[in-house]
ROVOLO-986630 format. One record per residue: residue in three letters; x, y, z of N, C-alpha, C in turn. Coordinates in nm, 2 decimals, decimal comma. Layout:
BEGIN
R   roro    neast   nnorth      nup   caeast   canorth     caup    ceast   cnorth      cup
R    ala        X        Y        Z        X         Y        Z        X        Y        Z
...
This chain:
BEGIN
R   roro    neast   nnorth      nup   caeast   canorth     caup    ceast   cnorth      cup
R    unk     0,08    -0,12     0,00     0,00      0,00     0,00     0,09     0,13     0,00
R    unk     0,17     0,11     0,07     0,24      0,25     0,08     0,34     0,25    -0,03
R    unk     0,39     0,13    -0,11     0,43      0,16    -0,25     0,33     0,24    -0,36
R    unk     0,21     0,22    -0,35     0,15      0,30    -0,43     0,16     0,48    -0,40
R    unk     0,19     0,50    -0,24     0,14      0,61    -0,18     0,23     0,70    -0,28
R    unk     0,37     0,62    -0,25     0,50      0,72    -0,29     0,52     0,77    -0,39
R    unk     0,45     0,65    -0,53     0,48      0,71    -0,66     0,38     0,83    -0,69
R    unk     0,25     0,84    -0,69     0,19      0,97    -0,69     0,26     1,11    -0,61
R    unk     0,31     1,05    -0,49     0,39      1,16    -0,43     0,50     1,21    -0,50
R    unk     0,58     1,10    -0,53     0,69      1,12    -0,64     0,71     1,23    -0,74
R    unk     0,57     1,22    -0,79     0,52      1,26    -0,91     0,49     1,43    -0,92
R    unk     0,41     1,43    -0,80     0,39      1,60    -0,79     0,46     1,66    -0,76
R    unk     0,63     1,61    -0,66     0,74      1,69    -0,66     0,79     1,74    -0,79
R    unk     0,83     1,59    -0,88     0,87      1,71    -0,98     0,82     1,76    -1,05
R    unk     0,69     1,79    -1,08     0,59      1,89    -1,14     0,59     1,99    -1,10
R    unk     0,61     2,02    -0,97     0,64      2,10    -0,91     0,75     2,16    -0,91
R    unk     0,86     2,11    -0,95     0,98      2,14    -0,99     1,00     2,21    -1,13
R    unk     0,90     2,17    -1,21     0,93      2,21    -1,31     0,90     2,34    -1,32
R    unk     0,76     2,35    -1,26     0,69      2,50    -1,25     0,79     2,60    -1,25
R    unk     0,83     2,58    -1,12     0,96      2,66    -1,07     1,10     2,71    -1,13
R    unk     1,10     2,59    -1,27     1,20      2,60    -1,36     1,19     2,69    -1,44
R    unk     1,06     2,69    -1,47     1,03      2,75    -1,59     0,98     2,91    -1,57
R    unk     1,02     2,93    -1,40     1,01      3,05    -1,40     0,83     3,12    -1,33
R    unk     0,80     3,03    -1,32     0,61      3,08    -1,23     0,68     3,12    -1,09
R    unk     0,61     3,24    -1,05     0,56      3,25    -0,93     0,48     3,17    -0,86
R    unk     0,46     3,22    -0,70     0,45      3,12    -0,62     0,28     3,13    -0,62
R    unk     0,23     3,20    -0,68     0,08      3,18    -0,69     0,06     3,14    -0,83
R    unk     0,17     3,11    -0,89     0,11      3,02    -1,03     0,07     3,07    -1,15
R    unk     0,01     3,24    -1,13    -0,05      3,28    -1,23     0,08     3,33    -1,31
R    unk     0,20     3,34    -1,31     0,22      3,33    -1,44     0,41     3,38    -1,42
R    unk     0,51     3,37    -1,53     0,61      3,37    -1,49     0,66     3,51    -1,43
R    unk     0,76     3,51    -1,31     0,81      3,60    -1,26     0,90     3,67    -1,35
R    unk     0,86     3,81    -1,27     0,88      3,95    -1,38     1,08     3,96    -1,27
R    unk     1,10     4,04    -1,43     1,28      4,00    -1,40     1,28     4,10    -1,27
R    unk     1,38     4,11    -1,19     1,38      4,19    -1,06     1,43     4,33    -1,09
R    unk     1,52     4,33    -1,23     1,61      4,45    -1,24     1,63     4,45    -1,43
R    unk     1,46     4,49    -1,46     1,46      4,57    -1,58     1,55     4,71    -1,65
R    unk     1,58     4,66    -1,73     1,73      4,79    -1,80     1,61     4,91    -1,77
R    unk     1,62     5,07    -1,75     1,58      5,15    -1,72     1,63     5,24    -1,84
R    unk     1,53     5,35    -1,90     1,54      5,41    -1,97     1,68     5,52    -1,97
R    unk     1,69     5,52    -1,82     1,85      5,57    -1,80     1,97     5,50    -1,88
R    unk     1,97     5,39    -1,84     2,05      5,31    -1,87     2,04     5,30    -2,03
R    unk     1,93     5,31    -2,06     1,95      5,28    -2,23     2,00     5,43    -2,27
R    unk     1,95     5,53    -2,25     1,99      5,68    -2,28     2,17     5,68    -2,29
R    unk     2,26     5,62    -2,17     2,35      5,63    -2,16     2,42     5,55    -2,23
R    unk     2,37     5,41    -2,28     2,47      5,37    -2,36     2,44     5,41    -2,50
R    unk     2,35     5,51    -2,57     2,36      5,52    -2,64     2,42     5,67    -2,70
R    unk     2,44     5,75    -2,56     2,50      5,84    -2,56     2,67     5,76    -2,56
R    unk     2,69     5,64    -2,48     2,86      5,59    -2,51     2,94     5,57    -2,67
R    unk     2,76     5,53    -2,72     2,80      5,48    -2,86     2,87     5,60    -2,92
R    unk     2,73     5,74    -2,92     2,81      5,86    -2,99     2,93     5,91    -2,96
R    unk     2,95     5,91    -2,83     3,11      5,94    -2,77     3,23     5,87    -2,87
R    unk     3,18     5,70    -2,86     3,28      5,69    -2,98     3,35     5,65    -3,07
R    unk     3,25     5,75    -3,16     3,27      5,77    -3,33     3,32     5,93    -3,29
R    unk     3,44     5,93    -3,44     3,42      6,06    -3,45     3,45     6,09    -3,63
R    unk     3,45     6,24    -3,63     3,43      6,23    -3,83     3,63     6,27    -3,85
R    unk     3,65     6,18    -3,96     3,83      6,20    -3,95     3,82     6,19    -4,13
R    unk     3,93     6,27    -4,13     3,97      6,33    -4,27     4,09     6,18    -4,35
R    unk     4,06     6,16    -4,42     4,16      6,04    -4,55     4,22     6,11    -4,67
R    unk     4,32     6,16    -4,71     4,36      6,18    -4,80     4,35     6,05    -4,91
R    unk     4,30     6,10    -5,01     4,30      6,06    -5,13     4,36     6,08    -5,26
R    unk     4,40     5,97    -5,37     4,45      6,04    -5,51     4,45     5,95    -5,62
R    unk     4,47     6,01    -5,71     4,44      5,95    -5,85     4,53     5,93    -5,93
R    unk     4,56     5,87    -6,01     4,65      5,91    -6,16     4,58     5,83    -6,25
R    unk     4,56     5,94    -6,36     4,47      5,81    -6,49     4,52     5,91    -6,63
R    unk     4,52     5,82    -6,69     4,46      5,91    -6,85     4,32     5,86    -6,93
R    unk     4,28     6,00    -6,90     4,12      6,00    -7,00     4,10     6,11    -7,08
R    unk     4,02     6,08    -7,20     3,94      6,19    -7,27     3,87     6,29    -7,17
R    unk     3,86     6,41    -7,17     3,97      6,52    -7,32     4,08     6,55    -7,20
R    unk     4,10     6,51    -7,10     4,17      6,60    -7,06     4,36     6,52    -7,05
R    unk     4,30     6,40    -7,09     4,49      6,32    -7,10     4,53     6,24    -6,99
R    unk     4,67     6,29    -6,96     4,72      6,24    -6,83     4,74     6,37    -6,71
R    unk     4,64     6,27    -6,57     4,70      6,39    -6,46     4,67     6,32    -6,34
R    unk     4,66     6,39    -6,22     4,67      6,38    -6,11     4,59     6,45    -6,01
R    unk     4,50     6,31    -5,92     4,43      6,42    -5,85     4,49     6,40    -5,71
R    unk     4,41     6,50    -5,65     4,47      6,50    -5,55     4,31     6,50    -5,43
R    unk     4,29     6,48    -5,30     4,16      6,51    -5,25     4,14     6,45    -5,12
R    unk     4,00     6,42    -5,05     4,02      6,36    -4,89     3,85     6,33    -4,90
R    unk     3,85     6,24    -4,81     3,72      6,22    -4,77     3,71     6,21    -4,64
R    unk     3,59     6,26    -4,60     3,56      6,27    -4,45     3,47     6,15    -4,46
R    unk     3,48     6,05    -4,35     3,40      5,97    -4,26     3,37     5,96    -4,12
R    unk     3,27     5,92    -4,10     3,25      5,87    -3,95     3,36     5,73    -3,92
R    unk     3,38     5,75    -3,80     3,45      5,61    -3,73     3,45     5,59    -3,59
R    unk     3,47     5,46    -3,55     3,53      5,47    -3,43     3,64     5,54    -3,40
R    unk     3,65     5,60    -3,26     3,76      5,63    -3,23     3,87     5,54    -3,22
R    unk     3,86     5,42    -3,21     3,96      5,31    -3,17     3,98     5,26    -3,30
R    unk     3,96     5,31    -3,42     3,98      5,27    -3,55     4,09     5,25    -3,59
R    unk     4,15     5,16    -3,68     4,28      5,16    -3,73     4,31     5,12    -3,88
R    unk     4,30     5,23    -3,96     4,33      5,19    -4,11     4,50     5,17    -4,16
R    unk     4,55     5,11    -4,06     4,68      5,08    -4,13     4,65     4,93    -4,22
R    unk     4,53     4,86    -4,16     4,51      4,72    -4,21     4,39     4,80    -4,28
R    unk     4,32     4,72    -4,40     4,19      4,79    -4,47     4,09     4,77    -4,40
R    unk     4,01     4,88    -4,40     3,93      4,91    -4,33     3,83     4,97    -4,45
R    unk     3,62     4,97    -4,40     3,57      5,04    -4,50     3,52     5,16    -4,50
R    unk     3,50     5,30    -4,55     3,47      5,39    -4,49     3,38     5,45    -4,65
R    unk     3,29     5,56    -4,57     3,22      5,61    -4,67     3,17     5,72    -4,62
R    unk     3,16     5,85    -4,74     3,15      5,97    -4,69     3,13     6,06    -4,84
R    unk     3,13     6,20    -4,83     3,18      6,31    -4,91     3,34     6,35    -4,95
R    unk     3,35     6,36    -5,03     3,49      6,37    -5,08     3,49     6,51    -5,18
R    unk     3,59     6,53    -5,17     3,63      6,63    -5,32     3,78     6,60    -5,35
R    unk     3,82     6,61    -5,49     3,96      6,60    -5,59     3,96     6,73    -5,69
R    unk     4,07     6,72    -5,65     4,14      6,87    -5,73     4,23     6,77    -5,84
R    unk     4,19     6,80    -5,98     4,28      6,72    -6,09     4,35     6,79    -6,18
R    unk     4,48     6,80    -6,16     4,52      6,92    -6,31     4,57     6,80    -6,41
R    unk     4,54     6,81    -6,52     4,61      6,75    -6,62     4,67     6,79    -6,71
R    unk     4,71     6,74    -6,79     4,78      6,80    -6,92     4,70     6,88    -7,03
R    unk     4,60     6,85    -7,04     4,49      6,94    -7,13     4,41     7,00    -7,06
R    unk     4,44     7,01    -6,87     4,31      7,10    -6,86     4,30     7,06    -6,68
R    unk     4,24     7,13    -6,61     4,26      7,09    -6,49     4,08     7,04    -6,42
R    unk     4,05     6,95    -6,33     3,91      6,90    -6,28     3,88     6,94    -6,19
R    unk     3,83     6,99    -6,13     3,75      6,97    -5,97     3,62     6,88    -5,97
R    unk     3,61     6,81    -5,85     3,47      6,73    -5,81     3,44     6,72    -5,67
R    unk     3,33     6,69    -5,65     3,31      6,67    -5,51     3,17     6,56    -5,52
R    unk     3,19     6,48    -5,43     3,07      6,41    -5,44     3,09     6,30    -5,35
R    unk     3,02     6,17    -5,34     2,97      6,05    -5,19     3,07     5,93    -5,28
R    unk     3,10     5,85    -5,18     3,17      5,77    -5,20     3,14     5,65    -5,12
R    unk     3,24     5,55    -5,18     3,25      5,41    -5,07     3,37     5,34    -5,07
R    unk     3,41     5,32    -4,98     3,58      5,22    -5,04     3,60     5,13    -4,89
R    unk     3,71     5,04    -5,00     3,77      4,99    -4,89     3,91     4,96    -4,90
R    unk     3,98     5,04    -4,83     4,13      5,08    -4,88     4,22     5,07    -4,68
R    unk     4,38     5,11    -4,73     4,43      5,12    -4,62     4,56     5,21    -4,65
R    unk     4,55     5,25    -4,52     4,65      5,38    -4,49     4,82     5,31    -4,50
R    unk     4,84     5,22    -4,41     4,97      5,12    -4,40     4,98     5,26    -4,27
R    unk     5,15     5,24    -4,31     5,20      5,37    -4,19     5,19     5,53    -4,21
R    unk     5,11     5,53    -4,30     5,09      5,69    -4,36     5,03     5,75    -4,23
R    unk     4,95     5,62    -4,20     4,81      5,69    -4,10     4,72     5,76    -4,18
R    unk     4,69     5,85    -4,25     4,57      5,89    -4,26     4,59     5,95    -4,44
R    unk     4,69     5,87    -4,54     4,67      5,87    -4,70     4,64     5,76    -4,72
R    unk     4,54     5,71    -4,76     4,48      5,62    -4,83     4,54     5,58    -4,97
R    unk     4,65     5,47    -4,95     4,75      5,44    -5,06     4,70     5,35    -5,14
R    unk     4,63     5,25    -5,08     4,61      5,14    -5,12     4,42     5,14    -5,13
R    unk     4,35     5,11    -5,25     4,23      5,10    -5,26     4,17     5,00    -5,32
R    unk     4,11     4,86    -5,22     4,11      4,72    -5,29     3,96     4,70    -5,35
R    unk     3,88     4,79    -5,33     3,71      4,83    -5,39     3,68     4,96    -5,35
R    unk     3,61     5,03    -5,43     3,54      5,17    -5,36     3,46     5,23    -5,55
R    unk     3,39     5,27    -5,46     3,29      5,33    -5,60     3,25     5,48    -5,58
R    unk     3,21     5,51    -5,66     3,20      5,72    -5,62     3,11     5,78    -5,73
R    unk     3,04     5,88    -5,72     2,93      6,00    -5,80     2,99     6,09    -5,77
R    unk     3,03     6,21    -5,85     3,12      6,30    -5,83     3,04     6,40    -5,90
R    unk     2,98     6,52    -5,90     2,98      6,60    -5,96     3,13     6,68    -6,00
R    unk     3,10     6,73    -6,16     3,30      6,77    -6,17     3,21     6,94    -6,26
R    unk     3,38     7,02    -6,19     3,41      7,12    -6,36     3,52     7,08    -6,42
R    unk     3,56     7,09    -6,55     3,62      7,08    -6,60     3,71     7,22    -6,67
R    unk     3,82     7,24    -6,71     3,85      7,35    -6,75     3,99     7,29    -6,84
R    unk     3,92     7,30    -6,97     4,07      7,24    -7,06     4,15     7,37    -7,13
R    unk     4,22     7,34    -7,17     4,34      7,44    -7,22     4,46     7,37    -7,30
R    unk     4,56     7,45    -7,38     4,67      7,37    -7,47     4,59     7,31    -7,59
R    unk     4,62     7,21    -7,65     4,63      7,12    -7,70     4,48     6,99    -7,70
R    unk     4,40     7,05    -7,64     4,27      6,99    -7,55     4,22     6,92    -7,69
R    unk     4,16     6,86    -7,72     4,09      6,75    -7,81     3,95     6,81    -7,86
R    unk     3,94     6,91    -7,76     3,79      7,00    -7,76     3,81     7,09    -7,84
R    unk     3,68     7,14    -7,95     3,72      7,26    -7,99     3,56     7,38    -7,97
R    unk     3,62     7,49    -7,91     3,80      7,53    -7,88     3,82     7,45    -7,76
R    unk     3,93     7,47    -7,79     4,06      7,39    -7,74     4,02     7,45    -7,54
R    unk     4,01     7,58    -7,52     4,00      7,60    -7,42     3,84     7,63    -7,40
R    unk     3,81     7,58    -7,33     3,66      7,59    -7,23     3,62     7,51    -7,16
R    unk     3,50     7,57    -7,09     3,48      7,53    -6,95     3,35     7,36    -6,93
R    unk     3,35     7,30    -6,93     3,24      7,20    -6,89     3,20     7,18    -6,79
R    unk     3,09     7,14    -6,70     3,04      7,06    -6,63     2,96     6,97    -6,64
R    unk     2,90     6,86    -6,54     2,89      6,76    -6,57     2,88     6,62    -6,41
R    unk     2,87     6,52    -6,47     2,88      6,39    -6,35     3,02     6,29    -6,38
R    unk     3,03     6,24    -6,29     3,10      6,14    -6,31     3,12     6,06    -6,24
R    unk     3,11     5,89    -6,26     3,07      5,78    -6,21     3,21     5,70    -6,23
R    unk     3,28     5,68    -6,05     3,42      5,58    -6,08     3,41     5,50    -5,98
R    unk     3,48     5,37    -6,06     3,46      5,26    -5,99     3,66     5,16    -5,93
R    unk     3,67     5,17    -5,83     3,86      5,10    -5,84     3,83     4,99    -5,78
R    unk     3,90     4,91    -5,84     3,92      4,74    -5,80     4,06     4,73    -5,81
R    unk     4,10     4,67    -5,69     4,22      4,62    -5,65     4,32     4,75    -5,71
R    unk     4,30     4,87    -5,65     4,39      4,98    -5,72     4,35     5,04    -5,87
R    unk     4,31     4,97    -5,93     4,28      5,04    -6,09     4,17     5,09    -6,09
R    unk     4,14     5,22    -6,11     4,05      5,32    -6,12     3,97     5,36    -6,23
R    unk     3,87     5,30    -6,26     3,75      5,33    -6,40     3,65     5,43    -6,39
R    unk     3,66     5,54    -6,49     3,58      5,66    -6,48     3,53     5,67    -6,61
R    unk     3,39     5,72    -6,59     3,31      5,75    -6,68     3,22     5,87    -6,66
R    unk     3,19     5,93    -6,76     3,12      6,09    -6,76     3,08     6,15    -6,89
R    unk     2,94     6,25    -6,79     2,88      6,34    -6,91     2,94     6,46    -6,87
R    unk     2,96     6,56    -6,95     2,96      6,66    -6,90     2,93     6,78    -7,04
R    unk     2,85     6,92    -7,02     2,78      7,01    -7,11     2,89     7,13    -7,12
R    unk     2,88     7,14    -7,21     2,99      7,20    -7,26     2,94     7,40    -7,24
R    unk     3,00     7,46    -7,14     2,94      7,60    -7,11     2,96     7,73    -7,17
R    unk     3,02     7,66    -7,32     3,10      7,79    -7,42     3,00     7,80    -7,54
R    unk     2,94     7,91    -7,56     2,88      7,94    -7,65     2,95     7,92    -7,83
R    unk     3,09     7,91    -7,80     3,12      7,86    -7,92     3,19     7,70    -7,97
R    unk     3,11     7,61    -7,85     3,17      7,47    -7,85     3,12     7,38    -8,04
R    unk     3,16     7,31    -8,07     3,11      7,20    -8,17     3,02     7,17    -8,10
R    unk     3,04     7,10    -7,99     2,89      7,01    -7,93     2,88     7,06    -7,80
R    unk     2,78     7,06    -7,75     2,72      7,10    -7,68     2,74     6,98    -7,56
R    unk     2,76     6,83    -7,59     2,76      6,73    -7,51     2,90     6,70    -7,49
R    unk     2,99     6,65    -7,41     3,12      6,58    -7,42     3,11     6,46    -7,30
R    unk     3,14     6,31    -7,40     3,14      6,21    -7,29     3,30     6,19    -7,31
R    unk     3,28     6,13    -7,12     3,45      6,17    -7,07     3,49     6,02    -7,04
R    unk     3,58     6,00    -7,03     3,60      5,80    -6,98     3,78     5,80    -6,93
R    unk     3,79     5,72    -6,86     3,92      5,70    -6,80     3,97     5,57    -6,73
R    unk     4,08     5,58    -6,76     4,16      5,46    -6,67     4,28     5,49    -6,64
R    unk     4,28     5,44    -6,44     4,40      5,46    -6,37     4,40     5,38    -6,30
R    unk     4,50     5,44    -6,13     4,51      5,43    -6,02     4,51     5,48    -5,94
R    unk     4,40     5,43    -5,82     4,36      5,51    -5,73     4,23     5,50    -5,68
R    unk     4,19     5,65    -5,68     4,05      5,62    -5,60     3,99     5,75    -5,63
């Protein structure tokens, strides 16, 4: 008789055990509430930690390519991004931001400014961006040719877009740009290039 007693007894221990596993209070109706909910303070502040830190840091940038109309040249430029502070682009790192390039070439000198994306590394420069193993860019540009320019005339002013893409260091550029001289041939000029860089 008292073998039967024990196994029902048996039985409601650990059912009872499990209750308690699984988190019920002691009146059953339903699981216990955590004792020490994150507080709106606490979330405020770490997301005030996050902003602390990032901060926006300057990259020098540059180019060398020859393209239509303007030949062979050289830019030169930087891009600002956000980062951690504890960032380190001596190894590649990816960054993305606004940029501008100052380009003089042989037929004529560039300016552009426009958003970007890359993923490049500084090495020991610390903060020139030498090396560029992908990155892509929209650049609004002017252009301003002179000498020898392919354009006629030879000297005038264009603006325009330009869309460049670098893989593994080699730098591919393409563009429209409207020609702003009342005495141009065409009115349109598409621009194209290949280098290195970014």
């Amino acid at each position: 008789m008292k073998k039967y007693c024990i196994l029902p007894l048996a039985a409601l221990v650990l059912f009872a055990s499990d209750i308690n596993a699984q988190g019920f209070g002691a009146d059953g109706a339903g699981p216990a509430a955590n004792p020490d909910p994150p507080t709106a303070d606490q979330a405020m502040q770490q997301v005030r930690d996050e902003l602390a830190s990032v901060e926006d840091r300057w990259y020098g940038i540059t180019r060398a390519r020859w393209s239509y109309p303007q030949k062979y040249s050289v830019a030169m430029g930087a891009i600002l991004t956000e980062q951690r502070k504890d960032a380190d682009c001596s190894n590649p790192c990816m960054m993305h931001g606004w940029h501008f390039e100052v380009e003089p070439g042989l037929y004529g000198v560039q300016g552009s400014v426009g958003w970007g994306k890359l993923v490049a590394e500084a090495g020991s420069s610390g903060r020139l961006m030498h090396t560029v193993y992908l990155g892509w860019a929209f650049r609004g540009v002017v252009l301003r040719t002179w000498g020898d320019s392919p354009l006629m005339p030879a000297a005038q002013t264009l603006a325009g877009v330009e869309a460049s893409f670098s893989l593994l260091r080699l730098n591919y550029s393409i563009g429209v740009l409207r020609s702003l001289s009342s005495k141009a041939d065409s009115d349109w000029v598409f621009a194209a290039g290949i280098g290195w860089g970014f």
